[in-house]
C-alpha positions as CSV (number, residue, x, y, z in Angstrom):
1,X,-15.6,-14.7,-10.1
2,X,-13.7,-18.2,-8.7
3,X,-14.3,-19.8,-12.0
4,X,-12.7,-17.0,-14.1
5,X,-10.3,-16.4,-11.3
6,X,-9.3,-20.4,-11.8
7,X,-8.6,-19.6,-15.4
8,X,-6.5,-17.0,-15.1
9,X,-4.2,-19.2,-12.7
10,X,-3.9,-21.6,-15.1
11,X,-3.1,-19.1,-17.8
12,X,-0.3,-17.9,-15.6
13,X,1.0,-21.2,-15.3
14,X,0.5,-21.8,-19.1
15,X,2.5,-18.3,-19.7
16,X,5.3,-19.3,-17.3
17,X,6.1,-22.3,-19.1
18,X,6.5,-20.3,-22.2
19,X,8.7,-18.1,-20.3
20,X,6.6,-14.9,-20.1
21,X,6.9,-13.5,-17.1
22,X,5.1,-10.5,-17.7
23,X,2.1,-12.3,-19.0
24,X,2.2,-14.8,-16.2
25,X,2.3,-11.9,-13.4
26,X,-0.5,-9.8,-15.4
27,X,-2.9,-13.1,-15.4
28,X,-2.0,-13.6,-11.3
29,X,-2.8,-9.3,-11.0
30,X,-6.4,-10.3,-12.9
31,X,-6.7,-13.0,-11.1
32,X,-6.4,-11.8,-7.6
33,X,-8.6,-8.6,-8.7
34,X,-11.3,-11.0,-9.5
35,X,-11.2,-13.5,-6.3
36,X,-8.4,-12.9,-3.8
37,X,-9.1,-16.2,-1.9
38,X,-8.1,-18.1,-4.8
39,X,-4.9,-16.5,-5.8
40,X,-4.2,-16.1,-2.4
41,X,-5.1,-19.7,-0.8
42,X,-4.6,-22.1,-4.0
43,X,-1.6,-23.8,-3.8
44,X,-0.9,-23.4,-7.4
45,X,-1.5,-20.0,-7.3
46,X,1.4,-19.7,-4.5
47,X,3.7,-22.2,-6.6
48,X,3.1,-19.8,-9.7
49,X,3.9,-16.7,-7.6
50,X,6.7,-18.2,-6.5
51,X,8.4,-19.4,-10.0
52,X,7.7,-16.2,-10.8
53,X,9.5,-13.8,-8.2
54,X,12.7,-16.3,-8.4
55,X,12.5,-15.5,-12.0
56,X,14.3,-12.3,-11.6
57,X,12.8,-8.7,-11.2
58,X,8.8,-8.7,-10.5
59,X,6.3,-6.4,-11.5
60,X,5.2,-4.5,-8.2
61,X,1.3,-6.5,-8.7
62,X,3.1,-9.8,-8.3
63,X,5.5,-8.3,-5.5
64,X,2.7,-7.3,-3.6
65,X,1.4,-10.8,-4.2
66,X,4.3,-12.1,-3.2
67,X,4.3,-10.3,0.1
68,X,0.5,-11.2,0.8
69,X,1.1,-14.6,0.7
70,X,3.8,-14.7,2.7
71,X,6.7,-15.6,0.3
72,X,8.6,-12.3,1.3
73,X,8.6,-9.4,4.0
């Protein structure tokens, strides 16, 4: 589950910088449904959650991300 968890990260970063937003928060949802340590403790995966909630309105999976790893309240 880490391994495929890792991938999807990575595909979120790899949507971002085609500017999908959407895709990018769906991968991080995935993600974090298949290993929640590793969206939720990987530095990347906190950069990415990031990039993505300064990106304008965020779909309530990446919100509730958001707030999980403590980038909001």
């Amino acid at each position: 589950a880490e391994y495929r968890a890792a991938y999807l990260v990575d595909a979120a970063r790899a949507y971002l910088q085609l500017g999908d937003q959407v895709g990018a928060g769906r991968a991080l949802v995935d993600a974090d449904r298949a290993a929640p340590a590793e969206v939720r403790c990987r530095p990347v995966a906190r950069t990415v959650i990031a990039e993505i909630a300064r990106g304008g309105p965020a779909g309530v999976g990446v919100a509730r991300l958001s707030t999980l790893v403590g980038l909001t309240r």
